[in-house]
PDB file of N, CA, C and O in Angstrom:
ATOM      1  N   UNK A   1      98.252-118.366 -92.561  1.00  0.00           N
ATOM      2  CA  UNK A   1      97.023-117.884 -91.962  1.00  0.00           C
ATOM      3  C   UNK A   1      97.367-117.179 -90.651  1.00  0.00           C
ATOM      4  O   UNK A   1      98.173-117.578 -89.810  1.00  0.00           O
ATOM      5  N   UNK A   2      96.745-116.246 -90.615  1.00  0.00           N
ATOM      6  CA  UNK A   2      97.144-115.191 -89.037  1.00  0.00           C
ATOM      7  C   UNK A   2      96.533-116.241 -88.123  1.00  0.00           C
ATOM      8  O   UNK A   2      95.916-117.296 -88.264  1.00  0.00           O
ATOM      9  N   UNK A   3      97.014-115.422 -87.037  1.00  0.00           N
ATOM     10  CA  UNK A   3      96.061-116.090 -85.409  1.00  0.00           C
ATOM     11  C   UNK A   3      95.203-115.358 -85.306  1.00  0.00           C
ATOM     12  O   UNK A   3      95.264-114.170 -85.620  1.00  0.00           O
ATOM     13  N   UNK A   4      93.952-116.102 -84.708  1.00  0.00           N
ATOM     14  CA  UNK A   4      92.893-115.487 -84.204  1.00  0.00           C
ATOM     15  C   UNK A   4      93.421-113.629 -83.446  1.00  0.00           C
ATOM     16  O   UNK A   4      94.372-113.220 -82.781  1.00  0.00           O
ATOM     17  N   UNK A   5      92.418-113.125 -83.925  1.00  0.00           N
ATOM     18  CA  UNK A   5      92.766-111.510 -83.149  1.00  0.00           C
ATOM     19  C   UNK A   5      92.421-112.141 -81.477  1.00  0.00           C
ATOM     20  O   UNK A   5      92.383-113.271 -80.990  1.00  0.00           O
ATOM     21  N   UNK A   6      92.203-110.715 -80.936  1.00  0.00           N
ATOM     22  CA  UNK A   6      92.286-110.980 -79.358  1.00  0.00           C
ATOM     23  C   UNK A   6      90.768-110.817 -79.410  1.00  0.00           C
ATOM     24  O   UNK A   6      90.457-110.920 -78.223  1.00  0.00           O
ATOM     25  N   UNK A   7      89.421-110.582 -80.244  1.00  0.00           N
ATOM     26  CA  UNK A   7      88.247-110.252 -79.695  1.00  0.00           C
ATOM     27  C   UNK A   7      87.928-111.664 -80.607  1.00  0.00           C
ATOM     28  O   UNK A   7      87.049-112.265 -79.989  1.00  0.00           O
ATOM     29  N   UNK A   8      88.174-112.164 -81.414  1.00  0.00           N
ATOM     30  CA  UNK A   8      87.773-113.441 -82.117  1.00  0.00           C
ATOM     31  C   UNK A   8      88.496-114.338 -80.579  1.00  0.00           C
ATOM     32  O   UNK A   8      87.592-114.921 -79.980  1.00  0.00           O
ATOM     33  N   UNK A   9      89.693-114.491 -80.004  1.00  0.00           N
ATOM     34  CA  UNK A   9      89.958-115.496 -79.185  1.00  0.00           C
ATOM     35  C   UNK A   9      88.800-115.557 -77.658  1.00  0.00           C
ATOM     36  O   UNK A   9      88.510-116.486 -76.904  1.00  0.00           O
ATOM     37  N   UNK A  10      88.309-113.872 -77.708  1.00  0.00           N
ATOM     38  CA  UNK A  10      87.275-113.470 -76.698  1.00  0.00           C
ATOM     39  C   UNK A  10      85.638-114.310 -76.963  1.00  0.00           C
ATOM     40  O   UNK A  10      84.900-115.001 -76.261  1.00  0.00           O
ATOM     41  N   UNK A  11      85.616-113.899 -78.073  1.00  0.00           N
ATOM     42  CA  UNK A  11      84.021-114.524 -78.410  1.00  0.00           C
ATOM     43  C   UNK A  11      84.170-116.031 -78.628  1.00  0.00           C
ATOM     44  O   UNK A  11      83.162-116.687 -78.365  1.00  0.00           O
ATOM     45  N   UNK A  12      85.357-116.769 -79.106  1.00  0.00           N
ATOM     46  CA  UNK A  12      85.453-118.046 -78.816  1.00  0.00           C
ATOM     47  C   UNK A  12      85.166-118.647 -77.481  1.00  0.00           C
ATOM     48  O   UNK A  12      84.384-119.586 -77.329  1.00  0.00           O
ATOM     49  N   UNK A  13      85.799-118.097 -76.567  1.00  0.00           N
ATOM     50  CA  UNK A  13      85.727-118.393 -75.165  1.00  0.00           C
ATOM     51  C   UNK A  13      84.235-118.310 -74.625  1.00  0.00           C
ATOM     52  O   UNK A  13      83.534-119.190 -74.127  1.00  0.00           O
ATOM     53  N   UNK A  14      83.957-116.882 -74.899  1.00  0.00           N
ATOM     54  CA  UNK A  14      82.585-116.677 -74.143  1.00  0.00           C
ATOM     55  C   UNK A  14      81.557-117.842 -74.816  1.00  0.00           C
ATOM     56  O   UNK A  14      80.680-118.378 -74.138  1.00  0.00           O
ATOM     57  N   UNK A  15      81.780-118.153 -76.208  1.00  0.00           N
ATOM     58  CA  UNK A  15      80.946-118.687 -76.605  1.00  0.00           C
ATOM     59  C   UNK A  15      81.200-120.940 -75.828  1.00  0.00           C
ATOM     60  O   UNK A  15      80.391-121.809 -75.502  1.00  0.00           O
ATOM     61  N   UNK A  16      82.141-120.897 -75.869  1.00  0.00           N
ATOM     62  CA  UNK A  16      82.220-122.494 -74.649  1.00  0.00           C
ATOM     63  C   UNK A  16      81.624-122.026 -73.399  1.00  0.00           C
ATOM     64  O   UNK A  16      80.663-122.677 -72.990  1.00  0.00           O
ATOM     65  N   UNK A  17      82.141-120.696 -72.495  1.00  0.00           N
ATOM     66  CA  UNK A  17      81.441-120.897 -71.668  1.00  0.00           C
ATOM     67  C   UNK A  17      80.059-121.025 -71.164  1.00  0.00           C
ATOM     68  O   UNK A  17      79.618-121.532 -70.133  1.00  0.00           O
ATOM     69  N   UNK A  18      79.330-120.261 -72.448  1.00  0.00           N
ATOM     70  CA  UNK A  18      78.024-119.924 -72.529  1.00  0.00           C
ATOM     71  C   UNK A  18      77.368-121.515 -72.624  1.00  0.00           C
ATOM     72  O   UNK A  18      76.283-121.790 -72.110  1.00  0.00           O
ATOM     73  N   UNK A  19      78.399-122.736 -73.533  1.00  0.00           N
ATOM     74  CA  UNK A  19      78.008-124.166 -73.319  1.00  0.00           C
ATOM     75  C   UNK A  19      78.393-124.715 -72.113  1.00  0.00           C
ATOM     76  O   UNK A  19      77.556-125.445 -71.583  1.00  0.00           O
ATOM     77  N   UNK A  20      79.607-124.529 -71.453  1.00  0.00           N
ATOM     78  CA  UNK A  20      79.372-125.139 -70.047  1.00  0.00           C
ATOM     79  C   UNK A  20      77.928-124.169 -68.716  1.00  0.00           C
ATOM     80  O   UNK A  20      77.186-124.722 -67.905  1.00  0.00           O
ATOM     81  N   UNK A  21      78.032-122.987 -68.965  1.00  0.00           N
ATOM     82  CA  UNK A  21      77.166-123.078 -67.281  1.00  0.00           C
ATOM     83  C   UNK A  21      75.709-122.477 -68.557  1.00  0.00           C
ATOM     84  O   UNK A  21      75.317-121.372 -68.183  1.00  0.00           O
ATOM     85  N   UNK A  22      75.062-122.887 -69.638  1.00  0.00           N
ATOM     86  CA  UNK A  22      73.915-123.215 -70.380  1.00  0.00           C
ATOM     87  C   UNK A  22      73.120-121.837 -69.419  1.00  0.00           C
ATOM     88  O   UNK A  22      72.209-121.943 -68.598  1.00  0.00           O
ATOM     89  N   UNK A  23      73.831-120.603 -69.865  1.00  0.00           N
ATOM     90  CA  UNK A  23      73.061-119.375 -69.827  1.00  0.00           C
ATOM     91  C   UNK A  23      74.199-118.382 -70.083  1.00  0.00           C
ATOM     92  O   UNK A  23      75.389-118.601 -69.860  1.00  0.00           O
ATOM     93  N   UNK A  24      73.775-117.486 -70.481  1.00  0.00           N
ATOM     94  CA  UNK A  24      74.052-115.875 -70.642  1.00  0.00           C
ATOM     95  C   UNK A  24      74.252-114.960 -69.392  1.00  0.00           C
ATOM     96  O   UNK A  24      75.286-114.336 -69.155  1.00  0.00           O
ATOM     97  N   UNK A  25      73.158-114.962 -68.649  1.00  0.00           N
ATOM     98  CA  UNK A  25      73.254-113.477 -67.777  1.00  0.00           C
ATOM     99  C   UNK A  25      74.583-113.001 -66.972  1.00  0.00           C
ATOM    100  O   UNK A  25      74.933-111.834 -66.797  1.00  0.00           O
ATOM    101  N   UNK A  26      75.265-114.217 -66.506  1.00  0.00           N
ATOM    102  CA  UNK A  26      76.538-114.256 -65.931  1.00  0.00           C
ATOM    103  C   UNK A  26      77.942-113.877 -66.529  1.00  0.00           C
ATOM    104  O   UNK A  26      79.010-113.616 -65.976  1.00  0.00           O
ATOM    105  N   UNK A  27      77.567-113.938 -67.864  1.00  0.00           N
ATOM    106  CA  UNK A  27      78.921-114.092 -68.361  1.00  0.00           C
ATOM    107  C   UNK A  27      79.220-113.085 -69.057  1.00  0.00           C
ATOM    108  O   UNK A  27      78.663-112.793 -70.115  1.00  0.00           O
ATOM    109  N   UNK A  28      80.385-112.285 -68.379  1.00  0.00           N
ATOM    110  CA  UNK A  28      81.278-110.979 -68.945  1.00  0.00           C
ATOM    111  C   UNK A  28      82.327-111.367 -69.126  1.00  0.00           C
ATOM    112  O   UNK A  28      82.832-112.423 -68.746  1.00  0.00           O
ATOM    113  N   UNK A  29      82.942-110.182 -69.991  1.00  0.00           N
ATOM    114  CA  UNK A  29      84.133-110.106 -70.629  1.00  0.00           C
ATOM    115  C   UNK A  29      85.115-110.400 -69.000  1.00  0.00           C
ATOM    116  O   UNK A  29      85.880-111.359 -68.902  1.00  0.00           O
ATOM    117  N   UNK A  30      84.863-109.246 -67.686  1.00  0.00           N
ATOM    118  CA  UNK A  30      85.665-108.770 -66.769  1.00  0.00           C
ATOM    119  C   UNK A  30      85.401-109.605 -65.314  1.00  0.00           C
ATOM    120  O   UNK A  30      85.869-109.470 -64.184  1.00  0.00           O
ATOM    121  N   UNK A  31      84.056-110.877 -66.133  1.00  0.00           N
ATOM    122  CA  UNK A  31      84.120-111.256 -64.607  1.00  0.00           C
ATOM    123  C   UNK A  31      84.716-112.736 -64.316  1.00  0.00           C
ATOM    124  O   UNK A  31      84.377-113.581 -65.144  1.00  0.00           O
ATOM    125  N   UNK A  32      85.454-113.119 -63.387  1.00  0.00           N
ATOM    126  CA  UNK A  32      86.422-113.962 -63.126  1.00  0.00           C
ATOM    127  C   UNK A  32      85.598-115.313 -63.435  1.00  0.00           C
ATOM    128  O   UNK A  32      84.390-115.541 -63.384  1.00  0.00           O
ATOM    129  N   UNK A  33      86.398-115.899 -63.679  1.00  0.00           N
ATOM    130  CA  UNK A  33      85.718-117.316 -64.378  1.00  0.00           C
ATOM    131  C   UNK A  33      85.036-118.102 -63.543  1.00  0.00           C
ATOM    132  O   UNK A  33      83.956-118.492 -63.987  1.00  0.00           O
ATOM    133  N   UNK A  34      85.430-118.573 -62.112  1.00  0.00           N
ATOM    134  CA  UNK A  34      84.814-118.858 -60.510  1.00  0.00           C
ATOM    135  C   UNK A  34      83.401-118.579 -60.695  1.00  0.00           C
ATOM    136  O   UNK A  34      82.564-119.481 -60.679  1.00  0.00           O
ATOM    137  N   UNK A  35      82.959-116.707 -60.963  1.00  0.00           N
ATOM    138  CA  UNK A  35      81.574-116.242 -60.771  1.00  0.00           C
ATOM    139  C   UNK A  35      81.089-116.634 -61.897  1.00  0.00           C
ATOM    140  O   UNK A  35      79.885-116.822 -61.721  1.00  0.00           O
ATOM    141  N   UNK A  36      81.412-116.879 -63.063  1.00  0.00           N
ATOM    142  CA  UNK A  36      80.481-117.328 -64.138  1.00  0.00           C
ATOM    143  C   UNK A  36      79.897-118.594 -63.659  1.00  0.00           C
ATOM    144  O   UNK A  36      78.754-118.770 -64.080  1.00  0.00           O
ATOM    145  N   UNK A  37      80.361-119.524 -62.897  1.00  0.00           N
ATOM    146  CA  UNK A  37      80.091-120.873 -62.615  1.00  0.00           C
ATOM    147  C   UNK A  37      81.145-121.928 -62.890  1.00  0.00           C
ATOM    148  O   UNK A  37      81.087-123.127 -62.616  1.00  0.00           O
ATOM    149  N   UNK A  38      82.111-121.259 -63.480  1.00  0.00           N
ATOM    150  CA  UNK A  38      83.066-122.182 -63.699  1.00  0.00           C
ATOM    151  C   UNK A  38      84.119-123.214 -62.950  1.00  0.00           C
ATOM    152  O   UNK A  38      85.146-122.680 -62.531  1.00  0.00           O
ATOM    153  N   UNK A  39      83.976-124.590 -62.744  1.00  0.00           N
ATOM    154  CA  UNK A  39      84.796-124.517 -61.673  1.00  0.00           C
ATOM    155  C   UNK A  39      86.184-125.301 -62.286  1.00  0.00           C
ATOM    156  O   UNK A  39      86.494-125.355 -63.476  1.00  0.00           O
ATOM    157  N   UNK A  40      87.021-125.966 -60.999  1.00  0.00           N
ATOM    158  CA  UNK A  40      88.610-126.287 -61.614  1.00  0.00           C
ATOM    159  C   UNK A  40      87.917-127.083 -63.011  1.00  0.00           C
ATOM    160  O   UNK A  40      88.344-126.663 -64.086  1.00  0.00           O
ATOM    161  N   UNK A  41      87.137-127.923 -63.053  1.00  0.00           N
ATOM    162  CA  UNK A  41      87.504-128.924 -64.453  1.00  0.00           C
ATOM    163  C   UNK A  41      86.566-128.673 -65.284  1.00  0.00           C
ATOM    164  O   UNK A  41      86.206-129.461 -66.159  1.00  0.00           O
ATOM    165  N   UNK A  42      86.041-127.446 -65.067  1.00  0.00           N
ATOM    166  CA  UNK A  42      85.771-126.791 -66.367  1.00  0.00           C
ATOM    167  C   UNK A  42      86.631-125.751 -67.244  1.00  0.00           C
ATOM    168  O   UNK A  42      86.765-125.625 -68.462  1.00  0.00           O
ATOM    169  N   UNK A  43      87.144-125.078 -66.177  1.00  0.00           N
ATOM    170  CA  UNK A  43      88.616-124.447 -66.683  1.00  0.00           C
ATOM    171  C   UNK A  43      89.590-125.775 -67.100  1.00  0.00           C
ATOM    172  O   UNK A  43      90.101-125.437 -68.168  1.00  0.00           O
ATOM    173  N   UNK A  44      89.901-126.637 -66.875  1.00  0.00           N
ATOM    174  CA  UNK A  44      90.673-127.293 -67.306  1.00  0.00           C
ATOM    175  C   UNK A  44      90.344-128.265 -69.015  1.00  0.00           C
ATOM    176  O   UNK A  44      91.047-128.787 -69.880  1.00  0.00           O
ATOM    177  N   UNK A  45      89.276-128.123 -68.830  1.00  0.00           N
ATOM    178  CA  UNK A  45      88.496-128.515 -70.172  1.00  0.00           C
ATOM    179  C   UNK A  45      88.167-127.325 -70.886  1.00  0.00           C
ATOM    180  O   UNK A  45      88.032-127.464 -72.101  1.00  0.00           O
ATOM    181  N   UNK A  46      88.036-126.395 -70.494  1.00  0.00           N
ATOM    182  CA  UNK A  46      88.042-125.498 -71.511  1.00  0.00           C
ATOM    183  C   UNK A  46      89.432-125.145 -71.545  1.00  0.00           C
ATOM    184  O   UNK A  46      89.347-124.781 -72.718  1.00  0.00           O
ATOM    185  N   UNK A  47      90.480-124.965 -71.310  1.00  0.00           N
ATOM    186  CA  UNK A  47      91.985-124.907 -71.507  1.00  0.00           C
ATOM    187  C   UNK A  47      92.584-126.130 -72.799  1.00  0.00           C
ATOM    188  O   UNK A  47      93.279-125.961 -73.801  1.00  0.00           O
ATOM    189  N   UNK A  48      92.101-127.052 -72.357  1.00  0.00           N
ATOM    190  CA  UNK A  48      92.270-127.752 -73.602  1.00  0.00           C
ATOM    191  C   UNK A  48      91.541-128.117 -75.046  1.00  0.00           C
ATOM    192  O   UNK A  48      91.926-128.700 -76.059  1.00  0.00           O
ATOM    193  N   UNK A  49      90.541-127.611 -74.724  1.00  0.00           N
ATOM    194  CA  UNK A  49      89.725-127.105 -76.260  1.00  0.00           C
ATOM    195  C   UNK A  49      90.246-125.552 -76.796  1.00  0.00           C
ATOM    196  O   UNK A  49      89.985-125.150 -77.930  1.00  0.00           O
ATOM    197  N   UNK A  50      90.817-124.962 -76.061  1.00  0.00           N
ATOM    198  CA  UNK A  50      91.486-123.630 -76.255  1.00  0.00           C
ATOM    199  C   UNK A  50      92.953-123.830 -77.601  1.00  0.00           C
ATOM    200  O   UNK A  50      93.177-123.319 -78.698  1.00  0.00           O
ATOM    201  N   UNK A  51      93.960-125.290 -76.345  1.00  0.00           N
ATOM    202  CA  UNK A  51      95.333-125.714 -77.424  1.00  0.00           C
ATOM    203  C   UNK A  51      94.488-126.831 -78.278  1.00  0.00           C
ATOM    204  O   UNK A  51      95.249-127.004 -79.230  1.00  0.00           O
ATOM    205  N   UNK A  52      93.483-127.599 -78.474  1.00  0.00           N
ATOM    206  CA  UNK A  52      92.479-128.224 -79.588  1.00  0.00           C
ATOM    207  C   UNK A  52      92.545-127.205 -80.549  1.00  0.00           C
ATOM    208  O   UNK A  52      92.945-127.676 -81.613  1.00  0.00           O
ATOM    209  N   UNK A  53      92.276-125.791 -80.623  1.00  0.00           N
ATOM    210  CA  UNK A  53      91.494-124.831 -81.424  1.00  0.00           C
ATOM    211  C   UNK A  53      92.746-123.909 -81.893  1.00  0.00           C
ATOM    212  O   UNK A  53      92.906-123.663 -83.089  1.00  0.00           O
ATOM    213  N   UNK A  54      93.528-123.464 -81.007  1.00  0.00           N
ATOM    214  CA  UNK A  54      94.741-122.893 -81.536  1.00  0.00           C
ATOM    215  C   UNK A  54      95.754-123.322 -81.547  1.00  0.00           C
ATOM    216  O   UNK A  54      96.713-122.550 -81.596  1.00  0.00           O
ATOM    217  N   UNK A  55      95.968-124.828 -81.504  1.00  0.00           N
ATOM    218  CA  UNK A  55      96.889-125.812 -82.223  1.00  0.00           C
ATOM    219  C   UNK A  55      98.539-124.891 -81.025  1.00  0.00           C
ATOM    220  O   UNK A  55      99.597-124.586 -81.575  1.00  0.00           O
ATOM    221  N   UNK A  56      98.391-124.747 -80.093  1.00  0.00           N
ATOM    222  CA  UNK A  56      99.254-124.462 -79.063  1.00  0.00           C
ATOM    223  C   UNK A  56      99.050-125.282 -77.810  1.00  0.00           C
ATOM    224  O   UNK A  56      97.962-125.784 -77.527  1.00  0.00           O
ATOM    225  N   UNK A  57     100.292-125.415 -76.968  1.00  0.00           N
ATOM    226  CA  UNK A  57     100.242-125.867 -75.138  1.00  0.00           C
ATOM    227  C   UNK A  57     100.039-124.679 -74.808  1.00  0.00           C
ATOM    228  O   UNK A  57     100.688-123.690 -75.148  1.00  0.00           O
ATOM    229  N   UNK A  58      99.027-124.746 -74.060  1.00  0.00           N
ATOM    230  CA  UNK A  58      98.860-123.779 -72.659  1.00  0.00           C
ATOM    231  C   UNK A  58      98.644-124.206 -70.894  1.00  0.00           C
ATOM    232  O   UNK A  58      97.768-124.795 -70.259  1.00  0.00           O
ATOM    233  N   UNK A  59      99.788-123.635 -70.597  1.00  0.00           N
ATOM    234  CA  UNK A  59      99.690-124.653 -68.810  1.00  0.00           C
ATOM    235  C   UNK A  59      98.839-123.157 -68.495  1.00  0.00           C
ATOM    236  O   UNK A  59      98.867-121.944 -68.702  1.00  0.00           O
ATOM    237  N   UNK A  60      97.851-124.584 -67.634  1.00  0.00           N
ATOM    238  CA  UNK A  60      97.091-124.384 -66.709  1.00  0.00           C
ATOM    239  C   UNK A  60      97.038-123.623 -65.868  1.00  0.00           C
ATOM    240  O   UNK A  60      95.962-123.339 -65.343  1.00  0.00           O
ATOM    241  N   UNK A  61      97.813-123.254 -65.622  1.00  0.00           N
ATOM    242  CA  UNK A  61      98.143-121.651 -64.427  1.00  0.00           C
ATOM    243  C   UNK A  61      97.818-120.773 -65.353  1.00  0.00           C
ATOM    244  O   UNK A  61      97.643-119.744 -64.702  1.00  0.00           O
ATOM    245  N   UNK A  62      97.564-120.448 -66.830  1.00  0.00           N
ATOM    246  CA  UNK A  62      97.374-119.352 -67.619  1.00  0.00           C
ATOM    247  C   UNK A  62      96.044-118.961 -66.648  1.00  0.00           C
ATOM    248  O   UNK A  62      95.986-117.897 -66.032  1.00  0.00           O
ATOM    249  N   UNK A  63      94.995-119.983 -66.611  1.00  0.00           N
ATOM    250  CA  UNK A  63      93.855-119.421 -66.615  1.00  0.00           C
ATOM    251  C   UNK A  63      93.973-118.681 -64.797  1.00  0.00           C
ATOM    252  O   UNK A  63      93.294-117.736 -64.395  1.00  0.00           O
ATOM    253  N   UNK A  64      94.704-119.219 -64.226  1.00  0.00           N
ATOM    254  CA  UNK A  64      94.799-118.743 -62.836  1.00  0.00           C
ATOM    255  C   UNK A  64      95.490-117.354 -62.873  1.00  0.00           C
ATOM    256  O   UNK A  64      94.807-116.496 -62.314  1.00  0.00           O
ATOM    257  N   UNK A  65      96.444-116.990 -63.288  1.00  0.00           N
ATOM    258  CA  UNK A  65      96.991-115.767 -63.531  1.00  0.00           C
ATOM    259  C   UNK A  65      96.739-114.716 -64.083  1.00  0.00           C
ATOM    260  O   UNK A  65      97.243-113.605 -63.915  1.00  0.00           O
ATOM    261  N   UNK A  66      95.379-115.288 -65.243  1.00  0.00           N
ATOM    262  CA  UNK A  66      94.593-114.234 -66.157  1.00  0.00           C
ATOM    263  C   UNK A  66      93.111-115.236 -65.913  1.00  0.00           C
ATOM    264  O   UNK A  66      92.922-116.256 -66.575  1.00  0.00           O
ATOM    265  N   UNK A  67      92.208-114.773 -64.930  1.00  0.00           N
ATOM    266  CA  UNK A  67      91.400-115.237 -64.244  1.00  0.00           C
ATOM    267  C   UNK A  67      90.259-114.539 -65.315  1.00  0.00           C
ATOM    268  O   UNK A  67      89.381-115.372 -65.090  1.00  0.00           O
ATOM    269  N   UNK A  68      89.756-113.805 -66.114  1.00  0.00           N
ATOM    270  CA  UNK A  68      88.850-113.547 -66.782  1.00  0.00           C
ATOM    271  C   UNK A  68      88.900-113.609 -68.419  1.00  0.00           C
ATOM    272  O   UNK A  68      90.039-113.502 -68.874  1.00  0.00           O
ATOM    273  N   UNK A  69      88.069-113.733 -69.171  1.00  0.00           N
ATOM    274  CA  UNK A  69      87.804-113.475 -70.443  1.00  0.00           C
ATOM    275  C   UNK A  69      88.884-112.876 -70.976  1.00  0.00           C
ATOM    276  O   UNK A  69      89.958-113.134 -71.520  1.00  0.00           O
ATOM    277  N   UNK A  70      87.955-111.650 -70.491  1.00  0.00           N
ATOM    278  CA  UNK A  70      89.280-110.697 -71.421  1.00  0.00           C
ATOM    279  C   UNK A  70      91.198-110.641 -70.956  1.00  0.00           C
ATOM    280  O   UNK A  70      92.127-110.648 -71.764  1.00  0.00           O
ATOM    281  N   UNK A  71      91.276-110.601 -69.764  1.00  0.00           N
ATOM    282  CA  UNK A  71      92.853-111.161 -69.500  1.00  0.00           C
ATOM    283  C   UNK A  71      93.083-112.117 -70.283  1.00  0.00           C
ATOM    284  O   UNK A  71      93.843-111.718 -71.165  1.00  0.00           O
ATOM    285  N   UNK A  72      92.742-113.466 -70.448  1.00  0.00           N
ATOM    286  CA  UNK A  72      93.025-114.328 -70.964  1.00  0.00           C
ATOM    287  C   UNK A  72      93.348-114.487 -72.453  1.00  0.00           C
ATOM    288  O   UNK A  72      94.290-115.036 -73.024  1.00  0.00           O
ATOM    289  N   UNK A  73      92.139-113.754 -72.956  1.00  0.00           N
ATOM    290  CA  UNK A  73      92.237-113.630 -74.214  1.00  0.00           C
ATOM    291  C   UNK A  73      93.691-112.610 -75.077  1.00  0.00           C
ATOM    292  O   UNK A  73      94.318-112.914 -76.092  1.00  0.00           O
ATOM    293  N   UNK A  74      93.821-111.490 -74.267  1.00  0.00           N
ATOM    294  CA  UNK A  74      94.472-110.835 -74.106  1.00  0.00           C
ATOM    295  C   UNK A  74      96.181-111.745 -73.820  1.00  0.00           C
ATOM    296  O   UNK A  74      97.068-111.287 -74.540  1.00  0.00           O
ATOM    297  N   UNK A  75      96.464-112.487 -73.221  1.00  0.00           N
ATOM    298  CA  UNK A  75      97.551-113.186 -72.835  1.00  0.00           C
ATOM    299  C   UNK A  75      97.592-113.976 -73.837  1.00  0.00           C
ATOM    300  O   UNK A  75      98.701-114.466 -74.051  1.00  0.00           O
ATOM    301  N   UNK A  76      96.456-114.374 -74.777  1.00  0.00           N
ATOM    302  CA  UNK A  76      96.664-115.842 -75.496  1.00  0.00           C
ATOM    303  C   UNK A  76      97.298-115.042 -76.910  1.00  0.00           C
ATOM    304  O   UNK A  76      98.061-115.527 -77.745  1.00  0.00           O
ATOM    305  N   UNK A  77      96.675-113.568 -76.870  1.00  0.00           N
ATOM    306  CA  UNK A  77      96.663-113.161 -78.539  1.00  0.00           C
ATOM    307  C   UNK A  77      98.425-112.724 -78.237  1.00  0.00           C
ATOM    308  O   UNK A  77      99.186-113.214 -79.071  1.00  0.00           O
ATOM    309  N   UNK A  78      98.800-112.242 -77.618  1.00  0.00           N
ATOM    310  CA  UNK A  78      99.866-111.688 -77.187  1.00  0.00           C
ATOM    311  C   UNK A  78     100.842-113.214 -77.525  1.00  0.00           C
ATOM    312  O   UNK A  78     101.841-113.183 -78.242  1.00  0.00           O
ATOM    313  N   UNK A  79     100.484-114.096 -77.064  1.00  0.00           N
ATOM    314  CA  UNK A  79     101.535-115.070 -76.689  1.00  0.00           C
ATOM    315  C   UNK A  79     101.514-115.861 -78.534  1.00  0.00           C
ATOM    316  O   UNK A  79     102.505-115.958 -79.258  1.00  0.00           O
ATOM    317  N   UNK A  80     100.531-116.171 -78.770  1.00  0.00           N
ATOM    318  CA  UNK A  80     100.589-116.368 -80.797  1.00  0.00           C
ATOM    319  C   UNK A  80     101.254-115.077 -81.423  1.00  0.00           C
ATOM    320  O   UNK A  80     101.952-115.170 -82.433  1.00  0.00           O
ATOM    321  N   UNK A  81     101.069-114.131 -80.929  1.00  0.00           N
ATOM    322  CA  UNK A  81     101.490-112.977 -81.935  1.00  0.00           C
ATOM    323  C   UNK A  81     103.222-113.337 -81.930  1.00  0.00           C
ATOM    324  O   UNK A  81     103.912-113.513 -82.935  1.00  0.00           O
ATOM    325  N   UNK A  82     103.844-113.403 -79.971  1.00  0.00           N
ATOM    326  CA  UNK A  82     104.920-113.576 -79.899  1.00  0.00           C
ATOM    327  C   UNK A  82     105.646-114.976 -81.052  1.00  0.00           C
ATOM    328  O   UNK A  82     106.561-114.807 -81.858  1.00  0.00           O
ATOM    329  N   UNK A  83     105.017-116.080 -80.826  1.00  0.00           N
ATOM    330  CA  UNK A  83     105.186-117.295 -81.527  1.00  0.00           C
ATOM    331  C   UNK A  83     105.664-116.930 -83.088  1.00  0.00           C
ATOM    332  O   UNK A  83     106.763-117.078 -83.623  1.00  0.00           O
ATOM    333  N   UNK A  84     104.209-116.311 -83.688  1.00  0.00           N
ATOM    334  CA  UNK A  84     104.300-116.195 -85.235  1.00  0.00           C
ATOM    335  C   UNK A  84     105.067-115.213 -85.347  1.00  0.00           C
ATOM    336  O   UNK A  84     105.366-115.207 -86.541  1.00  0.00           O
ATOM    337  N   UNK A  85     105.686-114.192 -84.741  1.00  0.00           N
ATOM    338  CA  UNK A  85     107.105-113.326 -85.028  1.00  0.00           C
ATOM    339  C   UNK A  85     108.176-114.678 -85.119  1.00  0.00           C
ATOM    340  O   UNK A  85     108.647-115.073 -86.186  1.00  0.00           O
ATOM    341  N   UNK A  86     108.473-115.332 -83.720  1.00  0.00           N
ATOM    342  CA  UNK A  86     109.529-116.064 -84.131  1.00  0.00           C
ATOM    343  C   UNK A  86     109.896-117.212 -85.012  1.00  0.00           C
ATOM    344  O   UNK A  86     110.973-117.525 -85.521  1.00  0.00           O
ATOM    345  N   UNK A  87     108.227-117.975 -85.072  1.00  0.00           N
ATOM    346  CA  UNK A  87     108.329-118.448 -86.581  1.00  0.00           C
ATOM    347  C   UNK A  87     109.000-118.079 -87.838  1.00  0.00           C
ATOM    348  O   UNK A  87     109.758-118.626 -88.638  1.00  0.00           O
ATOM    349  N   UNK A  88     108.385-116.855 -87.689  1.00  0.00           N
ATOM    350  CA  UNK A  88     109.286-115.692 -89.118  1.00  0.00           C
ATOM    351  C   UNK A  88     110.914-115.124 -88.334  1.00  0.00           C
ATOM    352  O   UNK A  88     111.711-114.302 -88.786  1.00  0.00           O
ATOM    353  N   UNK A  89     110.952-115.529 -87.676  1.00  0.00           N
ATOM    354  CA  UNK A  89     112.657-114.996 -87.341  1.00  0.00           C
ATOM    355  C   UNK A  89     112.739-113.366 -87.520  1.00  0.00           C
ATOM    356  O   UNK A  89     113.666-112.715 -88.000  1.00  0.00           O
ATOM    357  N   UNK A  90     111.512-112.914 -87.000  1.00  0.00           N
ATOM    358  CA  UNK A  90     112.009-111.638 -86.876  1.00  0.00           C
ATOM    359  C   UNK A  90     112.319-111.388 -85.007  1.00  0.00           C
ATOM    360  O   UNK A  90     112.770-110.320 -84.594  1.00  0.00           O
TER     361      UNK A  90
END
């Protein structure tokens, strides 16, 4: 089975955050996770429903280094794509 693409790992996300801060208007692809309402231990709970869901570790500095949606998502699809190449030994 492939990995999630990078806009399926996007709408996953938006869609937890939309359950932690219980609204919409805030939440973009580009805006840093802080302004959505998010704070440390919600990023940290949503980081681990993230390796729950794509059966990977991800340290915690991911979300600090790729501070929005789309960075993140973007870093996660990148980093499975890298994985399932070396799975296959290419």
């Amino acid at each position: 089975m492939p990995p999630p693409t990078e806009p399926e790992i996007q709408g996953w996300i938006l869609e937890r955050i939309g359950e932690i801060v219980k609204g919409t208007s805030k939440i973009e692809l580009q805006r840093p996770f802080a302004e959505m309402g998010l704070g440390s231990v919600d990023v940290v709970t949503l980081i681990g429903k993230l390796e729950d869901w794509l059966g990977i570790e991800i340290e915690l500095t991911l979300a600090l280094d790729f501070p929005t949606v789309e960075s993140l998502a973007r870093a996660l699809s990148a980093a499975l794509s890298a994985e399932r190449e070396k799975s296959f030994g290419r």
